[in-house]
C-alpha positions as CSV (number, residue, x, y, z in Angstrom):
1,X,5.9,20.6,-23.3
2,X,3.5,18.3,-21.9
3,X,4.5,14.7,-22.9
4,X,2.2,11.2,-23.1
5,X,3.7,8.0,-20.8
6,X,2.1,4.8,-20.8
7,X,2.3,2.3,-18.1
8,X,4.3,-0.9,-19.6
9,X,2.3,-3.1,-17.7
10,X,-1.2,-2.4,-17.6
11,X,-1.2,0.2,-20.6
12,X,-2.6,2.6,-18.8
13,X,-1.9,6.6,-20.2
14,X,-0.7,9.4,-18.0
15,X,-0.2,12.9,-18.8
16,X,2.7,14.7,-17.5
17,X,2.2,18.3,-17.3
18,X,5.1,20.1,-16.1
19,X,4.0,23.6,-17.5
20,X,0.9,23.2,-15.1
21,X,3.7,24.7,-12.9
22,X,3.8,22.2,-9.5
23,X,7.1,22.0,-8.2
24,X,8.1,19.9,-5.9
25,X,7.7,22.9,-2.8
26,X,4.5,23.9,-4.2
27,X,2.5,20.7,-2.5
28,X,3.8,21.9,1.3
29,X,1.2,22.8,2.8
30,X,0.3,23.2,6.4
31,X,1.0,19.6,7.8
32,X,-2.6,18.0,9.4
33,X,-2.6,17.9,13.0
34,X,-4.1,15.6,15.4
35,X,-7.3,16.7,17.5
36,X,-7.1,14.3,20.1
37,X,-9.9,13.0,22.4
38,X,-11.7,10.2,22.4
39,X,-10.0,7.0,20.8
40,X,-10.9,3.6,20.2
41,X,-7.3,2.5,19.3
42,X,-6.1,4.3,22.8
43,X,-4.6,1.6,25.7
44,X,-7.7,2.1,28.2
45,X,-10.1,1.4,25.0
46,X,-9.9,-1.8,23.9
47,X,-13.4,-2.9,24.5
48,X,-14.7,-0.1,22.3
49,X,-13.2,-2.2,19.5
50,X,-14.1,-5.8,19.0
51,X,-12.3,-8.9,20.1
52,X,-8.3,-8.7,19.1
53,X,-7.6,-11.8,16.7
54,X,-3.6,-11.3,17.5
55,X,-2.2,-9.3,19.7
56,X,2.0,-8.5,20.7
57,X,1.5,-8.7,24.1
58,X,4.5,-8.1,27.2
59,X,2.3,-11.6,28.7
60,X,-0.9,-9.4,29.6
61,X,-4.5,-11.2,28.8
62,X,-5.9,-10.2,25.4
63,X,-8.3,-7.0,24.5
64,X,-6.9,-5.1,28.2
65,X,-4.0,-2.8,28.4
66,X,-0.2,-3.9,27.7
67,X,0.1,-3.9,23.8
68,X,2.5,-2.9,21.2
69,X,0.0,-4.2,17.8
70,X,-3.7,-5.7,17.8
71,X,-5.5,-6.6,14.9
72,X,-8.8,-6.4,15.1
73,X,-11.9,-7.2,13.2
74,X,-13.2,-3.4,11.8
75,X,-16.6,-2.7,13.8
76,X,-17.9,-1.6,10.9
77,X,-17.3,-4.1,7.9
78,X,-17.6,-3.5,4.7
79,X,-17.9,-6.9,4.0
80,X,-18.2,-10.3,6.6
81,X,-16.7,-13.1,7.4
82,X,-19.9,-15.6,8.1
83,X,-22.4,-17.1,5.5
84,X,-22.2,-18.0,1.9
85,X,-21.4,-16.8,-0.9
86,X,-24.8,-17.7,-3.1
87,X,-23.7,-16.1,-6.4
88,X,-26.9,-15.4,-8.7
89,X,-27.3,-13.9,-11.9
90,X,-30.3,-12.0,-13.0
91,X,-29.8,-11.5,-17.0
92,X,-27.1,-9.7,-17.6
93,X,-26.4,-8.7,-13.8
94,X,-24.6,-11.1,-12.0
95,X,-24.1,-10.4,-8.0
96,X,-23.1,-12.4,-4.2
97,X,-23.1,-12.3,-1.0
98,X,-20.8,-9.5,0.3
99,X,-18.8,-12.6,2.3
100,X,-14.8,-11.3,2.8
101,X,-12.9,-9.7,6.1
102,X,-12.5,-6.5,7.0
103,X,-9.7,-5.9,9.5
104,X,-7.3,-2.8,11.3
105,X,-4.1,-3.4,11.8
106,X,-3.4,-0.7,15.0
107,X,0.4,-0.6,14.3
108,X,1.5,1.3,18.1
109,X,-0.3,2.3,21.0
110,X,0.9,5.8,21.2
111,X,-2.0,8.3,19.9
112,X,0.9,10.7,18.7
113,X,3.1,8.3,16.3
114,X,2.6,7.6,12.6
115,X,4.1,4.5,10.7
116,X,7.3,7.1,9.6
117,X,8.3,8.0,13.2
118,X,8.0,4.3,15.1
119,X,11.0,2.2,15.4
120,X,12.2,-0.2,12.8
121,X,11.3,-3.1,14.6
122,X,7.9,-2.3,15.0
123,X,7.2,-1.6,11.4
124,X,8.7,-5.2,11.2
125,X,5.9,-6.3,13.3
126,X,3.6,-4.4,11.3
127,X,4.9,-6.9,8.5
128,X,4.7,-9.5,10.2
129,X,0.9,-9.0,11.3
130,X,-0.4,-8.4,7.9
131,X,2.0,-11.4,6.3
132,X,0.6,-13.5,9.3
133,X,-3.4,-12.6,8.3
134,X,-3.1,-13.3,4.8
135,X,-1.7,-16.3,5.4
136,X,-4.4,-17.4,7.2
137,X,-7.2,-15.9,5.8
138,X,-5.8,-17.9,2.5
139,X,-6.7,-21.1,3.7
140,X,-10.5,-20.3,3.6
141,X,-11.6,-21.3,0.2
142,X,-14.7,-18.6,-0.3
143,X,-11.3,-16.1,-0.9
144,X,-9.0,-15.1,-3.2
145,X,-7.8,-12.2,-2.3
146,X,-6.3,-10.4,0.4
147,X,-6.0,-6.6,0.1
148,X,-3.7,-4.9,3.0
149,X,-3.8,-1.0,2.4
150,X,-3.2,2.3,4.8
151,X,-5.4,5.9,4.3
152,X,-2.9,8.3,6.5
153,X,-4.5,11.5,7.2
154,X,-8.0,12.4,7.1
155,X,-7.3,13.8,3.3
156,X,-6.6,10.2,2.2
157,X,-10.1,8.4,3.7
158,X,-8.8,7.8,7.2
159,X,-12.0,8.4,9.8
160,X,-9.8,7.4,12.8
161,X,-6.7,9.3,13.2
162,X,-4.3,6.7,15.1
163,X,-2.1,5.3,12.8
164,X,-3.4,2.1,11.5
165,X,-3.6,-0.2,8.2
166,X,-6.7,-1.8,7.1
167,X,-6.5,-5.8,5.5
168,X,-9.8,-6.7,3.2
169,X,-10.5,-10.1,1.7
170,X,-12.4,-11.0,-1.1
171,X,-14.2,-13.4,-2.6
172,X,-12.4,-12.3,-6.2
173,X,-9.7,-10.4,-7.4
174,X,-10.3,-6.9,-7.8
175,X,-10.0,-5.3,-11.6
176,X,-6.3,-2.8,-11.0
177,X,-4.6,-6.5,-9.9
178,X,-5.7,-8.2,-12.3
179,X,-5.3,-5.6,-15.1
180,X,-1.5,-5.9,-13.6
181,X,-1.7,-9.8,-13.0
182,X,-2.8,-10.4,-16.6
183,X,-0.3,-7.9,-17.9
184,X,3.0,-9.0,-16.4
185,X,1.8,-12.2,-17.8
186,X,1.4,-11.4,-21.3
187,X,5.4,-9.8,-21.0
188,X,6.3,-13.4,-19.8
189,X,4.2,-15.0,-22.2
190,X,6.2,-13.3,-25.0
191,X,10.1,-12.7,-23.4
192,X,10.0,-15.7,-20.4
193,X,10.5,-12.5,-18.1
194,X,9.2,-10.8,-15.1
195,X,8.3,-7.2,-16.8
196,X,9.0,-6.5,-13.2
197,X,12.5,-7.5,-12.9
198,X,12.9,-6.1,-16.1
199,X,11.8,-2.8,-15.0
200,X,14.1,-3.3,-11.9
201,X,17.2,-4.0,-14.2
202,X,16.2,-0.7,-16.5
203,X,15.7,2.0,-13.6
204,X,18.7,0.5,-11.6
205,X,20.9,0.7,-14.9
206,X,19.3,4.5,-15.5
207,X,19.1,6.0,-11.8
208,X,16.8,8.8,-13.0
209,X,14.3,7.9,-11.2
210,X,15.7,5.3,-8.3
211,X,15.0,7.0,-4.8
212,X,16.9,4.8,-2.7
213,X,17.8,0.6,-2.6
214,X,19.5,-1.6,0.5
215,X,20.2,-5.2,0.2
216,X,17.1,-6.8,-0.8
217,X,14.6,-3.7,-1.9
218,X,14.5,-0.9,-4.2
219,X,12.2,2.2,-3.8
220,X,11.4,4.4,-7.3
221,X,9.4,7.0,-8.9
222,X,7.5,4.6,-11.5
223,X,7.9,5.7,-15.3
224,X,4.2,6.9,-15.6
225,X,3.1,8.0,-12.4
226,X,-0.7,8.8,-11.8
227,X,0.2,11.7,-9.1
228,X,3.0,13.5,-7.9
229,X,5.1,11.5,-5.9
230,X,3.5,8.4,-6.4
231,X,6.3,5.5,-5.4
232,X,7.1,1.7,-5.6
233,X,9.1,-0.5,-3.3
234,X,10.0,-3.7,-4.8
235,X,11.5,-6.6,-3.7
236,X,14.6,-6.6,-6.3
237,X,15.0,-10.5,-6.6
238,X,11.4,-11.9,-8.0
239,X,8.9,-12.6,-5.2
240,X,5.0,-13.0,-6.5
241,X,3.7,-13.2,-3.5
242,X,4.1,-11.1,-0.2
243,X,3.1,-13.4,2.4
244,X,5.8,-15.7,1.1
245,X,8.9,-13.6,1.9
246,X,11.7,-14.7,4.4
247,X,11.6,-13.9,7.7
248,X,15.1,-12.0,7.1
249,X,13.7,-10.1,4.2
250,X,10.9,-8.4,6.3
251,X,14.3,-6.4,8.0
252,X,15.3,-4.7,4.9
253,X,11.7,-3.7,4.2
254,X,10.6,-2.5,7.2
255,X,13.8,-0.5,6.6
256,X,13.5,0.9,3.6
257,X,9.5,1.0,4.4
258,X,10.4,3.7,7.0
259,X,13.1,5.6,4.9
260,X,10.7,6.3,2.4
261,X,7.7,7.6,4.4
262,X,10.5,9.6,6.2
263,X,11.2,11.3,2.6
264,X,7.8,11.6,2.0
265,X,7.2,13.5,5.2
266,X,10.6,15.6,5.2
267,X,9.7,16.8,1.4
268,X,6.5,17.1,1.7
269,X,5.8,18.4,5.0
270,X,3.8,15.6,6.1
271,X,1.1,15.1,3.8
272,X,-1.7,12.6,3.8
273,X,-1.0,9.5,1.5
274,X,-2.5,6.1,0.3
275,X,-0.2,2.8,0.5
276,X,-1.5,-0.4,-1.0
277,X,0.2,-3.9,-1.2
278,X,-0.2,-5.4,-4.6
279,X,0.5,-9.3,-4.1
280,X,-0.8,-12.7,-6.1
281,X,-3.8,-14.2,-5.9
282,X,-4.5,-17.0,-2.8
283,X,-5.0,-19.4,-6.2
284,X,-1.5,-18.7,-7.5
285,X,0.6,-17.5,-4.7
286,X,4.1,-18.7,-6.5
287,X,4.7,-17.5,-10.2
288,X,7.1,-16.6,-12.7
289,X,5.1,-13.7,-14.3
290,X,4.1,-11.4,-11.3
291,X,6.0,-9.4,-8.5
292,X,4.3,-7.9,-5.5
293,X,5.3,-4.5,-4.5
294,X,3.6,-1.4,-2.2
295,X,2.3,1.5,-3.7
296,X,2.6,4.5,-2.0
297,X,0.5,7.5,-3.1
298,X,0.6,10.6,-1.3
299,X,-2.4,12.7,-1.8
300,X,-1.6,16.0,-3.4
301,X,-4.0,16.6,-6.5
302,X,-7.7,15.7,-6.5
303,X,-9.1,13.6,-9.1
304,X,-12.0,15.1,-11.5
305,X,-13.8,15.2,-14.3
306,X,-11.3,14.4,-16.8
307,X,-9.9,11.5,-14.9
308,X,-13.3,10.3,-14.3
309,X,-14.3,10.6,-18.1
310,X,-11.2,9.5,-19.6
311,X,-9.3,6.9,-17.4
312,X,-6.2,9.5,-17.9
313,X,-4.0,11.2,-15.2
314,X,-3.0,14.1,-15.4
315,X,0.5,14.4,-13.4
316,X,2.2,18.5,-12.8
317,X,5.5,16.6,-11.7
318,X,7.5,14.3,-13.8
319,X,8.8,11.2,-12.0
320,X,12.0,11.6,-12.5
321,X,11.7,15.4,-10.6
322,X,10.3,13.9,-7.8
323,X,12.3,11.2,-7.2
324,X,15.5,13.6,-7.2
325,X,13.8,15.5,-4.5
326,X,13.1,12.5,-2.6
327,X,16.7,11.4,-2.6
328,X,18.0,14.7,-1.6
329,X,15.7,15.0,1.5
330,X,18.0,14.9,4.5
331,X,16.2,12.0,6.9
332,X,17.3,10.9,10.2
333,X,18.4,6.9,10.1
């Protein structure tokens, strides 16, 4: 029968709804292919995008040919990096400037690859790149937080289809991180624990729902997922704050980074996903209450009126069901 789970950090309810009757096999559908044509992320096309603000470069001059990563400021922002922020209120309405960045991360320059297929050391630069922008973009004071996130497919919002992550900045914290922020640190509050960690310890100690681990992460189905599939990586020792990882840390998660989109893809024949990195605040990068971790969402169910009305989910395939299916799909390493 249907059963209620509720989120133990932010308190959020799902509905898991098995007898809807979505099986793992039922979300393959025919995988999204690439049109082609004209492309702004292309070698040949760099000035079609703005200026690069960091480049990995074989020693060739910036924004011309001879890449492997650029970032680059998004040509069309949805918010900007100059002026100030001028916050008003007007009654009850309180509003500011729309001052933040908006950036794109192009992760390779072949047209054809996706983040699943590239090699490991160039999802480690993909790391690198975003931990190297939020650490800067921390040091300007009008922010507080930096959002890095990835829309793969056209199904999931992306409008360009070379691979690519996207890095906003804002001038606060937005309302899921700090429903999640404020939550872990109520568990502390009350146990002195990580309810991260202790998560960690319960699903390691279960294995119901652990889709694979290596030396310093651990990827899972979480307990109350809001959509099929729907999985975590998490550093296992606690870390609040992404761009303060080790430099030999960023090895193990481009690793298991990879692995994971590679079981997404093998399961699921490809499908378009979401991934977001949860991390700190710029105010409080190093903590005892909060743990950063990706969230990877594939997009396989649309969200309607119900959700919208109710703040519920409604979930066809239990977590523990898909991350069984996720272990068992045969990737190449």
């Amino acid at each position: 029968m249907p059963e209620l789970r509720k989120d133990p950090i932010i308190g959020r309810w799902v509905i898991i709804s098995t007898e809807r009757g979505k099986r793992p096999t039922d979300f393959q559908e025919q995988r999204e292919k690439k049109k082609g044509g004209f492309c702004p992320f292309c070698p040949g096309n760099e000035h079609t995008t703005p200026p690069e603000i960091i480049a990995n470069r074989n020693e060739t001059p910036p924004n011309g040919t001879g890449w492997s990563l650029r970032v680059v400021p998004n040509k069309f922002p949805a918010l900007q990096i100059e002026g100030d922020l001028e916050k008003t209120g007007e009654g009850i309405f309180d509003r500011m400037n729309g001052i933040g960045a908006h950036e794109v991360i192009i992760e390779t320059p072949n047209h054809e690859d996706t983040l699943s297929t590239i090699s490991l050391h160039i999802v480690e630069d993909v790391l690198w790149a975003y931990q190297k922008r939020m650490t800067d973009l921390r040091n300007d004071p009008r922010l507080q937080y930096a959002l890095v996130f990835k829309n793969e497919g056209s199904a999931a919002g992306a409008s360009l289809e070379h691979t690519h992550s996207q890095l906003i900045a804002l001038p606060i914290v937005p309302k899921l991180v700090r429903e999640e922020i404020d939550g872990a640190k109520q568990h502390y509050d009350f146990k002195e624990r990580c309810i991260f960690c202790d998560i960690i310890s319960q699903e390691m100690e279960e294995g119901t729902r652990i889709i694979s681990e290596n030396r310093g992460y651990i990827s899972l189905s979480p307990f109350a997922p809001r959509s099929p599939f729907e999985t975590w990586i998490l550093p296992k020792k606690h870390d609040s704050s992404f761009e303060n990882v080790y430099q030999d840390k960023y090895k193990d998660l481009a690793e298991i980074l990879s692995s994971t989109l590679k079981r997404i893809d093998k399961a699921l024949s490809n499908p378009p996903y979401n991934y977001m990195i949860h991390t700190s605040s710029f105010s409080d990068p190093i903590n005892e209450f909060y743990h950063w971790h990706i969230e990877i969402v594939p997009k396989l169910t649309k969200i309607a009126g119900f959700e919208w009305g109710s703040g519920f989910y409604i979930n066809p395939t239990s977590p523990e069901e898909a991350a069984r299916f996720l272990r068992e799909a045969k990737i190449e390493t």
